[in-house]
VEXTORDREN-504009 format. One line per 4 residues: number of its first residue (from 1); their letters; for each residue x, y, z of C-alpha. Coordinates in nm, 3 decimals, decimal comma. Layout:
N
NUM) a) X:Y:Z | ... .
***
This chain:
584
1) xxxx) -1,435:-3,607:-3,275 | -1,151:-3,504:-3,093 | -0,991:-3,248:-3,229 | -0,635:-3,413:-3,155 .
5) xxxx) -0,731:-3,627:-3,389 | -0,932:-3,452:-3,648 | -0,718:-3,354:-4,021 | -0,705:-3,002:-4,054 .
9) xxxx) -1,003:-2,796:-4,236 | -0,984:-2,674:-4,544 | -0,878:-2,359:-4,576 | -1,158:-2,141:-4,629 .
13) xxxx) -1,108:-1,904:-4,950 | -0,915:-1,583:-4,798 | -1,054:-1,242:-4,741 | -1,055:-0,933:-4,991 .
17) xxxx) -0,862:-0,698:-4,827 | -0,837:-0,677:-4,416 | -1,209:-0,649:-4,365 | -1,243:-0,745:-4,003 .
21) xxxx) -1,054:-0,785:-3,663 | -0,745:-1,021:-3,729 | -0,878:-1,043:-4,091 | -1,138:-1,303:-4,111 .
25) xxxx) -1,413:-1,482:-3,868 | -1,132:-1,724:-3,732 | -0,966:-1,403:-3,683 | -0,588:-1,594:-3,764 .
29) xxxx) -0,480:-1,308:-3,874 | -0,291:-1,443:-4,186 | -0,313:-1,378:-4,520 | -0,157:-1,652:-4,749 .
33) xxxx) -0,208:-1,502:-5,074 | 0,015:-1,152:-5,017 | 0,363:-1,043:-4,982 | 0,398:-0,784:-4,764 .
37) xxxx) 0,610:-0,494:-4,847 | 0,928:-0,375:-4,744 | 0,913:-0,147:-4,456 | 1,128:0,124:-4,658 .
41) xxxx) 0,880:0,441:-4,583 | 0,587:0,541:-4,431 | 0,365:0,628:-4,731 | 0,075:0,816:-4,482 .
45) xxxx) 0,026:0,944:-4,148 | -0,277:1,037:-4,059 | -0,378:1,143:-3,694 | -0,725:0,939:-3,618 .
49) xxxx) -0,677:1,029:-3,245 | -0,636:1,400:-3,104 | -0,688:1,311:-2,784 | -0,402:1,124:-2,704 .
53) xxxx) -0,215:1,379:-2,526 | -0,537:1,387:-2,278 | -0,487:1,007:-2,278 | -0,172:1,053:-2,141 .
57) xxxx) -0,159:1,288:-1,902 | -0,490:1,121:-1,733 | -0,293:0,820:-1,718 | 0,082:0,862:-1,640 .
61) xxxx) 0,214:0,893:-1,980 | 0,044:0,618:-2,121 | -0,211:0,550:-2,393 | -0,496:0,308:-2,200 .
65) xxxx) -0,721:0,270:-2,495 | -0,813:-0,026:-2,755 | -0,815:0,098:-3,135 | -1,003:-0,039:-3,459 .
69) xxxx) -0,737:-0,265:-3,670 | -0,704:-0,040:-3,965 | -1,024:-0,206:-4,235 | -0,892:-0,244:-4,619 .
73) xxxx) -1,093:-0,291:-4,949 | -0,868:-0,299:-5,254 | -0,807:0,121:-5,291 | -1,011:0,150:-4,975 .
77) xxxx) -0,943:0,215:-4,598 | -1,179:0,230:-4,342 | -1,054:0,373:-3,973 | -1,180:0,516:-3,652 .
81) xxxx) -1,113:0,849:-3,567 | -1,230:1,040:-3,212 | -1,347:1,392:-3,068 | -1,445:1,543:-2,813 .
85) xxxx) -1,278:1,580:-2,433 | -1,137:1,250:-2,246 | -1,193:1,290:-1,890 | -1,134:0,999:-1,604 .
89) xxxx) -1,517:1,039:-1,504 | -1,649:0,858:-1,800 | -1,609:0,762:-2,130 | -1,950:0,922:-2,294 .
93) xxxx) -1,750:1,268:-2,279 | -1,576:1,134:-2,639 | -1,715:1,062:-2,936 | -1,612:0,813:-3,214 .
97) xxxx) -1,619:0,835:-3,612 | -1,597:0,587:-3,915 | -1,368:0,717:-4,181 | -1,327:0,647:-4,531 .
101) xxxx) -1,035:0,684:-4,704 | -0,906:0,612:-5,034 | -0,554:0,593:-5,244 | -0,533:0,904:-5,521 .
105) xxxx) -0,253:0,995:-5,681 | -0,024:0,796:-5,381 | -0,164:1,013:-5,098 | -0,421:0,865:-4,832 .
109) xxxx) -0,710:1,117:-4,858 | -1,041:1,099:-4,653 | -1,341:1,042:-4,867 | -1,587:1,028:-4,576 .
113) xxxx) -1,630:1,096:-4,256 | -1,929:0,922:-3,997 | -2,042:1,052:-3,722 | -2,140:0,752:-3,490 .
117) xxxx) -2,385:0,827:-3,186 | -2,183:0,504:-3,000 | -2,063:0,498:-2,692 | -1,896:0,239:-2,403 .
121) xxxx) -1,982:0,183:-2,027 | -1,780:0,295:-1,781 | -1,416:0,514:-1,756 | -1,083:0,415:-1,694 .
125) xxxx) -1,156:0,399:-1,322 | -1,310:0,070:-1,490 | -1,104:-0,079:-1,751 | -0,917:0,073:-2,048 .
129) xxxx) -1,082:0,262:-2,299 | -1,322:-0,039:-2,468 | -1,261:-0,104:-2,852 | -1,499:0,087:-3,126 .
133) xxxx) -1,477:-0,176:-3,421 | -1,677:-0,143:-3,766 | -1,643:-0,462:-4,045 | -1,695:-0,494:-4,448 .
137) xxxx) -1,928:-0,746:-4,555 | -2,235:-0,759:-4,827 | -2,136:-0,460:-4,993 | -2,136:-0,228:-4,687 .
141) xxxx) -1,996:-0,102:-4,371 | -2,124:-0,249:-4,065 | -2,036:0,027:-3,773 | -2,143:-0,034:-3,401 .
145) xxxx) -2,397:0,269:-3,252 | -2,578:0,354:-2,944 | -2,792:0,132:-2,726 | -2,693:-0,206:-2,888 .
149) xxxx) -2,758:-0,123:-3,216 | -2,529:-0,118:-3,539 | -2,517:0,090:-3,853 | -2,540:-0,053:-4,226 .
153) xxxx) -2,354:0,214:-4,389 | -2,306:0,285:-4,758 | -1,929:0,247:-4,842 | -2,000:0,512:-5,131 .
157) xxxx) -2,041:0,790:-4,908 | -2,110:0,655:-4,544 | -2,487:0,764:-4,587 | -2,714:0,525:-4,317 .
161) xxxx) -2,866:0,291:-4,512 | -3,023:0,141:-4,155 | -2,979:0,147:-3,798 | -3,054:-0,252:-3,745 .
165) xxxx) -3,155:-0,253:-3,370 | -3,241:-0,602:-3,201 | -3,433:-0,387:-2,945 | -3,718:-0,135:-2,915 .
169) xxxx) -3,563:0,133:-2,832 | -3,231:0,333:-2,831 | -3,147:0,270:-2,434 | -2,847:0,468:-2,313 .
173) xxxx) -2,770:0,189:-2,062 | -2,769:-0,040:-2,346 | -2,429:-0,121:-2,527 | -2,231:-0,245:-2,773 .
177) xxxx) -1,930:-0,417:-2,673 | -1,709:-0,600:-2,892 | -1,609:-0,561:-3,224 | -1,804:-0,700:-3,561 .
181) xxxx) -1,761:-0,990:-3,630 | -1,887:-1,129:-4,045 | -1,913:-1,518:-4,114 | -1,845:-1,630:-4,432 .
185) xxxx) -2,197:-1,639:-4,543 | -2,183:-1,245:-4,467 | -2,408:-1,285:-4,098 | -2,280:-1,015:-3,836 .
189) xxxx) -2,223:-1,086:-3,463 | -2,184:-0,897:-3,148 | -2,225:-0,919:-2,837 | -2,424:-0,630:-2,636 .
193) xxxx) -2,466:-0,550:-2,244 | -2,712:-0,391:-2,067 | -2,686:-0,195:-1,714 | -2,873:-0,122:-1,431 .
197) xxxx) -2,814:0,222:-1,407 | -2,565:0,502:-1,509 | -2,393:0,507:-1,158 | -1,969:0,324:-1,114 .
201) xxxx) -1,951:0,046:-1,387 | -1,901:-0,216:-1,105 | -2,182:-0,074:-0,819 | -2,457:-0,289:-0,914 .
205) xxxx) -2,500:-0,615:-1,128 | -2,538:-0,638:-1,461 | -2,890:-0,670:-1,609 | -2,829:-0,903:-1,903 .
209) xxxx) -2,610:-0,966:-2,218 | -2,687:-1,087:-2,558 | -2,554:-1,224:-2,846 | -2,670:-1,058:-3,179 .
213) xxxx) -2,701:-1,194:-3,541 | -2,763:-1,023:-3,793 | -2,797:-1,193:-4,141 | -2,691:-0,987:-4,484 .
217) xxxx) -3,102:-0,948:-4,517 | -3,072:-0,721:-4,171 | -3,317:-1,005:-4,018 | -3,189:-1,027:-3,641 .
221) xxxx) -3,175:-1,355:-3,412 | -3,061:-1,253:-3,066 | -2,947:-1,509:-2,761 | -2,927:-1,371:-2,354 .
225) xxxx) -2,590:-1,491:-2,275 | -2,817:-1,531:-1,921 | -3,072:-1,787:-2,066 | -2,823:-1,989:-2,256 .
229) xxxx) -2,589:-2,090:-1,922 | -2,839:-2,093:-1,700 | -2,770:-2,382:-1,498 | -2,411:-2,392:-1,623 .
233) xxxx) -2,217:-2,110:-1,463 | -2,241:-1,987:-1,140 | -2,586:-1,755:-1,043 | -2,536:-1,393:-0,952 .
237) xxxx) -2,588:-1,441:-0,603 | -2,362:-1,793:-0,533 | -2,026:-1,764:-0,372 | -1,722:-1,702:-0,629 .
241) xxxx) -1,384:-1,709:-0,407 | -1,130:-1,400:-0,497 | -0,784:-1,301:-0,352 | -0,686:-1,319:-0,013 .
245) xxxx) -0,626:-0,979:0,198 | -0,300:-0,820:0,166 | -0,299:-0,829:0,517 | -0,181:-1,154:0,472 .
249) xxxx) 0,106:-1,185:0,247 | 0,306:-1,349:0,206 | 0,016:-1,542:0,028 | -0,132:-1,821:0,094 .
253) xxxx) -0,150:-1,738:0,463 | -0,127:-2,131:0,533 | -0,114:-2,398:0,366 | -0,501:-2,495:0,435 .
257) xxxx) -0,618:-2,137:0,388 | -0,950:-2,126:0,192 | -1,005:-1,756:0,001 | -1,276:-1,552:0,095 .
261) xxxx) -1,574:-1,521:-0,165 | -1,796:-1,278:-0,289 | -2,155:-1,307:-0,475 | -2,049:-1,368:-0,813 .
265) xxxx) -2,266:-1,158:-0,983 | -2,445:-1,202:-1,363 | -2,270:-1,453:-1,595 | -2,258:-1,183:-1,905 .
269) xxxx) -2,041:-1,115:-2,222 | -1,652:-0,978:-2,150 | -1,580:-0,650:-2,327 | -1,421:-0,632:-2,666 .
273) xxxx) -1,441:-1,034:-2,743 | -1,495:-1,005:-3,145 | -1,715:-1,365:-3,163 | -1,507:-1,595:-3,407 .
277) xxxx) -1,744:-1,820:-3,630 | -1,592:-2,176:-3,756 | -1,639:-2,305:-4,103 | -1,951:-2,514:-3,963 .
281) xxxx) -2,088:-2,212:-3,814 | -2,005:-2,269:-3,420 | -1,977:-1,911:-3,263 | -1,712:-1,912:-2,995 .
285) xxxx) -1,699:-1,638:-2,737 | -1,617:-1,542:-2,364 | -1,838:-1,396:-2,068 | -1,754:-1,348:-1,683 .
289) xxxx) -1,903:-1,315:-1,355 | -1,975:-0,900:-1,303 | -1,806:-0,919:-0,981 | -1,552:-1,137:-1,049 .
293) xxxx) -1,276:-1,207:-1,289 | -1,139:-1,558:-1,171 | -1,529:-1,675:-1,279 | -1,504:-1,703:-1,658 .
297) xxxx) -1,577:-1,947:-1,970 | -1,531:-1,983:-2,301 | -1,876:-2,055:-2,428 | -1,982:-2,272:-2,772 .
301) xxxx) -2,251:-2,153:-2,964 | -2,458:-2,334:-3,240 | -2,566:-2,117:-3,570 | -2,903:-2,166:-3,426 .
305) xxxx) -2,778:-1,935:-3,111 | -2,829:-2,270:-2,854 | -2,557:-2,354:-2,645 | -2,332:-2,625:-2,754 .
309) xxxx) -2,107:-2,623:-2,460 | -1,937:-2,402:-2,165 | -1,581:-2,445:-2,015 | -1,496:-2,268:-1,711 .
313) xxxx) -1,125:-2,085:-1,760 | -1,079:-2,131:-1,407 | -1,096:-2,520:-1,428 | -1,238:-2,789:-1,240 .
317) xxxx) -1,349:-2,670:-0,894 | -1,164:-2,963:-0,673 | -0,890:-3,203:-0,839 | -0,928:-3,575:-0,900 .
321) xxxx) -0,910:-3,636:-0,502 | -1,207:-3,416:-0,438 | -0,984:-3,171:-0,275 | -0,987:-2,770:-0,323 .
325) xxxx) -0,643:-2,772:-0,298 | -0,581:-2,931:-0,612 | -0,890:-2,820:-0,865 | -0,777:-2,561:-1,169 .
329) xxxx) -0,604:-2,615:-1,464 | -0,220:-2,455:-1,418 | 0,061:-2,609:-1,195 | 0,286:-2,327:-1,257 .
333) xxxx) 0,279:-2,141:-0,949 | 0,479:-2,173:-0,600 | 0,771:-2,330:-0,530 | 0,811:-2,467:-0,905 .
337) xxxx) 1,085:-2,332:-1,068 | 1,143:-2,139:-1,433 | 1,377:-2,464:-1,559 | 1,039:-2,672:-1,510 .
341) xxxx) 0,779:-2,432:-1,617 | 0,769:-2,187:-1,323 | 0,748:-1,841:-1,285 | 0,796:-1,716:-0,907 .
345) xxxx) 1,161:-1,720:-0,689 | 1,179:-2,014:-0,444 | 0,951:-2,052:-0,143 | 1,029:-1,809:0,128 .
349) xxxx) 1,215:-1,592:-0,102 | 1,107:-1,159:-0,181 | 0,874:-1,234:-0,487 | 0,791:-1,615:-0,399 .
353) xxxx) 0,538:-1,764:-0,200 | 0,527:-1,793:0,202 | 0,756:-2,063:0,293 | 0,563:-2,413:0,335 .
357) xxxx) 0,321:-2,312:0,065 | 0,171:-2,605:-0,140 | 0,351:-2,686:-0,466 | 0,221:-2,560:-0,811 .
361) xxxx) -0,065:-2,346:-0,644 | -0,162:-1,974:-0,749 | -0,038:-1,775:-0,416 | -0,386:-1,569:-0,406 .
365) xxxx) -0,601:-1,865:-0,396 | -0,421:-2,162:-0,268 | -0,530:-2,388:-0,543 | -0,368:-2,463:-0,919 .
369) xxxx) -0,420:-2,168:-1,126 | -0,674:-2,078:-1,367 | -0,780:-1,798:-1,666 | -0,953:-1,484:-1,577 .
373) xxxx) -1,120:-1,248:-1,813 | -1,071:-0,904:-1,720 | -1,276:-0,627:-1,894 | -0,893:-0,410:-1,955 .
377) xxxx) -0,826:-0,694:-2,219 | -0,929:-0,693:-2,564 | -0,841:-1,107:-2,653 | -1,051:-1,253:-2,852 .
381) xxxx) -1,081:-1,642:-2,975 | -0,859:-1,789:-3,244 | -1,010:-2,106:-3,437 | -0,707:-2,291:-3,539 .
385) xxxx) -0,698:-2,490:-3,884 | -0,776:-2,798:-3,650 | -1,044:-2,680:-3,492 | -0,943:-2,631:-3,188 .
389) xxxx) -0,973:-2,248:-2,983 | -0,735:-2,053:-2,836 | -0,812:-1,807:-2,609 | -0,564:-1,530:-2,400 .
393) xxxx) -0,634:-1,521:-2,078 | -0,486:-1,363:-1,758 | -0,339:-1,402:-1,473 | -0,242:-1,218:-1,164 .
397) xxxx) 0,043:-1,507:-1,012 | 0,286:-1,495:-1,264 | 0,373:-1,152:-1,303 | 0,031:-1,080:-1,512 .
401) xxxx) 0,155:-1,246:-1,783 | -0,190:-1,488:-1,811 | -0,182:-1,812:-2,000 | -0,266:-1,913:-2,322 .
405) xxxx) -0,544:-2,233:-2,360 | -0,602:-2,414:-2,612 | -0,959:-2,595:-2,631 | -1,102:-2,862:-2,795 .
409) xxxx) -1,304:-2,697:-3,043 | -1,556:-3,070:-3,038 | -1,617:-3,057:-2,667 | -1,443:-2,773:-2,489 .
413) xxxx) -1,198:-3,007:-2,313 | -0,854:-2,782:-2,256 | -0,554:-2,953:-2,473 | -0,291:-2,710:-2,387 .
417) xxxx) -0,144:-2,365:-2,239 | 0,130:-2,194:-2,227 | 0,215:-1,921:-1,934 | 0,175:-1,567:-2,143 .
421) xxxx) -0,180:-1,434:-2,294 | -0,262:-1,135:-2,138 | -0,446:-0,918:-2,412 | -0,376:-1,139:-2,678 .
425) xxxx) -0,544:-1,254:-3,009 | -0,314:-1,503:-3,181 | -0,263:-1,527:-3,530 | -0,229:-1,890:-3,710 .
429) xxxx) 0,085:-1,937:-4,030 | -0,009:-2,245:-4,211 | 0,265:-2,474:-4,351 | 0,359:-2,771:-4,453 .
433) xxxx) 0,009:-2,939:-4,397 | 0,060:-2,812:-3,999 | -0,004:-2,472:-3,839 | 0,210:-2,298:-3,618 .
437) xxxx) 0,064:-2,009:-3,371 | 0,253:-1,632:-3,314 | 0,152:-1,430:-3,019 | 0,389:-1,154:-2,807 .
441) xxxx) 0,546:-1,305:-2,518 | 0,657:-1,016:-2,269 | 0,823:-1,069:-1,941 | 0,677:-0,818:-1,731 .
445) xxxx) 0,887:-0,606:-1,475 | 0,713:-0,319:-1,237 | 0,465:-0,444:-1,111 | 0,598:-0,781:-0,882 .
449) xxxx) 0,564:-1,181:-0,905 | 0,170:-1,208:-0,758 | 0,133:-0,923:-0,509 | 0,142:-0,515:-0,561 .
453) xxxx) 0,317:-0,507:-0,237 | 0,725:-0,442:-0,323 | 0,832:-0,596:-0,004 | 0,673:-0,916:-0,053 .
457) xxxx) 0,651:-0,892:-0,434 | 0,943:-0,690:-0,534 | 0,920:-0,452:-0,859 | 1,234:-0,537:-0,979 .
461) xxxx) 1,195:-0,870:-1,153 | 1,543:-0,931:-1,265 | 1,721:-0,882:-0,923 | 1,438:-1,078:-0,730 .
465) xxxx) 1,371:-1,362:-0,976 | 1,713:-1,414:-1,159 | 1,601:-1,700:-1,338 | 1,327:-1,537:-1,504 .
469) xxxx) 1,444:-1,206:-1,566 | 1,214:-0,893:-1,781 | 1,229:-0,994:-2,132 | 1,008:-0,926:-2,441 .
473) xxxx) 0,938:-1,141:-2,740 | 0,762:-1,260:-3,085 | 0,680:-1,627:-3,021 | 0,570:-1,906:-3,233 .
477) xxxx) 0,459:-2,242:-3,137 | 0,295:-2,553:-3,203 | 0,004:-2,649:-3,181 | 0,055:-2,863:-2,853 .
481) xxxx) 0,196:-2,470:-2,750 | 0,565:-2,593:-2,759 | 0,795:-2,289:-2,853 | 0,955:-2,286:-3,222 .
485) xxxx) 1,152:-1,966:-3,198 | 1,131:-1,646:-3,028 | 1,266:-1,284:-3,156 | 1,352:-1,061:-2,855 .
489) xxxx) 1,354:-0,699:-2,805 | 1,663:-0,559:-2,744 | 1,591:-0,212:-2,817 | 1,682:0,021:-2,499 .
493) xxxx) 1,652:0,369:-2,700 | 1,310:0,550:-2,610 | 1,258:0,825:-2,931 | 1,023:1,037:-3,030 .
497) xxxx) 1,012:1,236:-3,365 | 1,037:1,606:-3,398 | 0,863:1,835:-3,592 | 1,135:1,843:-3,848 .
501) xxxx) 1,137:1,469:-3,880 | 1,442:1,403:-3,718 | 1,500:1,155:-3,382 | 1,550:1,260:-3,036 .
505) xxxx) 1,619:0,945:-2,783 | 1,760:0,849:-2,446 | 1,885:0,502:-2,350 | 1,611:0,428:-2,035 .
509) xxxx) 1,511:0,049:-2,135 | 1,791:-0,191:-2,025 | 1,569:-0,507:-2,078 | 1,400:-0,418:-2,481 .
513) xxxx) 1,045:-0,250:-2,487 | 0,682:-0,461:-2,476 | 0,508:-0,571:-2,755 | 0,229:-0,372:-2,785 .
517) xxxx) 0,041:-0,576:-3,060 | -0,276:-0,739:-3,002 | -0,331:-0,925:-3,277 | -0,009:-0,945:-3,504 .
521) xxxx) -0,004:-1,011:-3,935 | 0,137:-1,330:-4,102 | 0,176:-1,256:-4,487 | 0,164:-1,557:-4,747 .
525) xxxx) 0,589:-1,644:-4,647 | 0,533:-1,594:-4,253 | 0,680:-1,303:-4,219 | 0,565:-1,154:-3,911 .
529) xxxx) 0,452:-0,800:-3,891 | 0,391:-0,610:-3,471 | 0,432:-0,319:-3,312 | 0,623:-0,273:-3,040 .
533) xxxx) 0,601:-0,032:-2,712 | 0,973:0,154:-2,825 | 0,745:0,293:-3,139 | 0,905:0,098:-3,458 .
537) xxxx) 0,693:-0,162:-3,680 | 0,897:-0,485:-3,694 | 0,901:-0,753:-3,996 | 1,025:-1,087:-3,798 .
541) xxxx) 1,117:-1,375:-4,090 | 1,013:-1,768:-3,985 | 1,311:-1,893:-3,766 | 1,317:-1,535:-3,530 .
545) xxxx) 1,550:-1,328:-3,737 | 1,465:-0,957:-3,806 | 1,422:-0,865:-4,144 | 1,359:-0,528:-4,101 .
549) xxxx) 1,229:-0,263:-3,877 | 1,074:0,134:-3,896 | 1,051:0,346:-3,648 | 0,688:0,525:-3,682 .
553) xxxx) 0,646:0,824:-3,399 | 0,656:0,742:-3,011 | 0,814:0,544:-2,758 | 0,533:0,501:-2,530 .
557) xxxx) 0,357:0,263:-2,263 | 0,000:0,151:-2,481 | -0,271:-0,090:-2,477 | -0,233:-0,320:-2,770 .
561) xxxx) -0,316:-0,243:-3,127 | -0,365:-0,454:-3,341 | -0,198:-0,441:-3,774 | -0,288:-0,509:-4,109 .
565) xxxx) -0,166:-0,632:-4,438 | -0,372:-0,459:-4,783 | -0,341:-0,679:-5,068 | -0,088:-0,486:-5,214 .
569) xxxx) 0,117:-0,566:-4,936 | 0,110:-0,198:-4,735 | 0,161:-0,291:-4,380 | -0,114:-0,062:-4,173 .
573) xxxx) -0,047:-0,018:-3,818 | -0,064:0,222:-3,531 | 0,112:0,429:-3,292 | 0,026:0,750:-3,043 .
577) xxxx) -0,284:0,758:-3,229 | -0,169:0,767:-3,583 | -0,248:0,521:-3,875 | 0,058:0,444:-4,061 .
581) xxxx) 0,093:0,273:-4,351 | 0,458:0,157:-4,469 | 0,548:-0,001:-4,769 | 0,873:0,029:-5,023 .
***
């Protein structure tokens, strides 16, 4: 059954608490029986990161790493902290903790502390600092650990009650790489990635991936990502086509010109995709070619662990006509213009494509656009009330702001997108026996339209592309991804707070401040709760209109981190590596 045409589910009964990423295995992040509090106060401040100054200065002032959404349990929260020394040559120079912490007497105080012995691939020479990501189910904490293993943990005092390891042995090229992920039934999934040596993340193929399930009896079932699409998805050696050289921008070079490929590599699991389980039990989740971003699907999993089905995010290879020119999914690229769903300045133009360029293609590839899955990003599939997916992916062409899709969640068919995902995980508000869907929507600026060259692609997207000019909002839509209402940032004051509590700022962002939440909070009257890049916590009410705003501690350039709402209504959230918690 279509799901165009299917009612919507029932509602399965809410979560105690925020135990998991974007609260529950659908991960809508919504919460329909709480109000959440006024942002009058932060109530704690707690610093789970001491590293972030390293962060920073390794990075040009900003903060490239993926946090744990802040875990509650009635009195209870559970967060990462981090030690050690961050260093650009690899990521195992840290090391990661599960914290405990519990309400007395109005203050925050740390119960427990874990020591984890997990670790990611790679460094930021790879990707951004991969997501460390425990859940609550069955009574304990679930906490990920070294070689593709997790921790059952005792919530009492965070004592190992069992390492639960679907392999032999403890292998350091073995990892870990998404967050947890509890069905309703309390069964845990992950997804887990093994290398072929310790050598640059990207210098030889993958050896396999797997998808882990672990039922609330610690019995294991475990699925190779590589034995399930066999046959489906491109082998490591075939052909997967990639950008053309910047020696030839403008792109395309002609209007005929075929990219050049490159062997795919191993079809395996995309970092920091939390698995989302519907109500029947269907596991949805994302993998990508090793080598190659523009090669990746959204895959459909039975509770069995066989494949149900896999859609390419890239689309159809060749259109209807049997063409190249006209396979992939988006017609959003050159020569179309922002009043009809465009993003790039005319044909010819600094920022658009070369003059003569087919219409609607992706500049880079010559051909209608499609999703990658880069390993920076940390989105992760949204099961609306329908059943259908959506999934953020990105995309290079239109000022990397990626697309939303929407799939079929029946057949994998693609209903719908929308021209912003990049690094998102959507949250779902309910209502009047419909759903409507609230991700960020920012407007990038810095970086230029499809190209990193600033004569072709120019960095300054307002002068070059007038009619789509740097902007940064809170969007809701439909379900057919129609906007409802947008709330923009219009924030140009960059503050930090001093010692003494006071505000120091400078007026340096003419055009509002990014969105910097991953996976936003809907509380039981839709009031939307993100973070944003310029360092306050906003509460957006349904129709776009602020109802209130804090500021927390730093304006500052960060990957995405995600909020959430206690039952009592405390908004949790996060910035420059401190958990706050506001409330009235």
């Amino acid at each position: 059954m279509s799901c165009a045409a299917e009612a919507l589910l029932a509602a399965p009964p809410p979560a105690a608490g925020w135990p998991q990423w974007a609260l529950n295995a659908r991960h809508t992040g919504d919460d329909n029986t709480v109000n959440g509090q006024n942002l009058n106060q932060i109530l704690a401040n707690i610093i789970y990161d001491p590293l972030v100054s390293q962060e920073q200065a390794a990075n040009g002032g900003e903060l490239l790493v993926h946090y744990q959404t802040p875990l509650v349990d009635g009195n209870d929260v559970y967060m990462e902290s981090k030690s050690g020394t961050y260093t650009v040559a690899s990521y195992s120079t840290e090391k990661w903790h599960q914290n405990k912490f519990t309400w007395i007497d109005g203050q925050l105080t740390n119960v427990w502390t874990f020591d984890s012995d997990w670790n990611p691939p790679g460094s930021i020479k790879d990707f951004w600092e991969p997501v460390y990501h425990a859940v609550l189910a069955n009574g304990f904490v679930y906490d990920p650990g070294a070689g593709g293993s997790i921790f059952k943990l005792s919530k009492t005092d965070g004592s190992v009650v069992k390492r639960i390891n679907p392999f032999t042995t403890v292998d350091p090229l073995t990892f870990t790489i998404s967050p947890l992920t509890a069905d309703d039934s309390g069964n845990i999934y992950y997804n887990v990635l093994k290398l072929a040596n310790s050598g640059p993340f990207l210098g030889t193929d993958a050896v396999d991936s797997w998808l882990v399930k672990v039922a609330p009896d610690d019995s294991i079932q475990i699925a190779s990502y590589t034995t399930l699409l066999a046959g489906k998805v491109p082998a490591p050696t075939d052909q997967c086509y990639i950008a053309f050289s910047s020696t030839q921008l403008p792109w395309p070079p002609s209007p005929d010109a075929m990219p050049p490929t490159i062997a795919c590599g191993l079809q395996r699991a995309a970092m920091n995709v939390s698995p989302a389980i519907a109500p029947n039990g269907t596991i949805y989740t994302v993998t990508r070619a090793h080598f190659v971003t523009r090669h990746g699907h959204v895959v459909a999993i039975n509770p069995d662990l066989t494949l149900k089905w896999v859609t390419p995010l890239k689309g159809p290879a060749t259109g209807p006509d049997g063409t190249f020119f006209t396979g992939g999914y988006f017609q959003d690229g050159c020569g179309v213009p922002p009043s009809a769903g465009g993003w790039l300045p005319p044909n010819g133009t600094p920022g658009g494509c070369r003059a003569g360029a087919r219409l609607a293609v992706d500049p880079e590839i010559n051909r209608f656009g499609g999703g990658r899955v880069v390993d920076d990003s940390s989105s992760t599939p949204t099961i609306a009330p329908d059943g259908s997916v959506l999934y953020g992916a990105y995309s290079r062409y239109n000022y990397a702001q990626g697309h939303l899709m929407r799939f079929d969640g029946a057949t994998g068919a693609l209903l719908a997108s929308f021209g912003f995902g990049w690094d998102s995980t959507v949250a779902i508000f309910p209502h009047d026996g419909t759903y409507s869907i609230v991700m960020k929507n920012n407007h990038y600026s810095g970086l230029g339209s499809y190209c990193n060259n600033p004569t072709f692609c120019p960095t300054d997207r307002t002068s070059s592309n007038p009619a789509s000019p740097e902007a940064f909002f809170i969007t809701q839509f439909s379900p057919g991804l129609s906007i409802e209402w947008s709330f923009q940032s219009t924030n140009t004051q960059s503050c930090s707070r001093n010692a003494d509590g006071t505000l120091s700022c400078v007026s340096d962002h003419p055009h509002g401040f990014e969105w910097c939440v991953n996976a936003p909070v809907i509380d039981k009257f839709g009031v939307v709760y993100a973070n944003s890049e310029d360092g306050n916590l906003y509460a957006i009410s349904q129709g776009g209109t602020l109802k209130q705003l804090i500021f927390q501690q730093l304006a500052l350039g960060a990957a995405y981190t995600p909020t959430s709402l206690g039952g009592d209504g405390k908004i949790y959230s996060q910035n420059a590596g401190h958990l706050f918690v506001v409330g009235k």
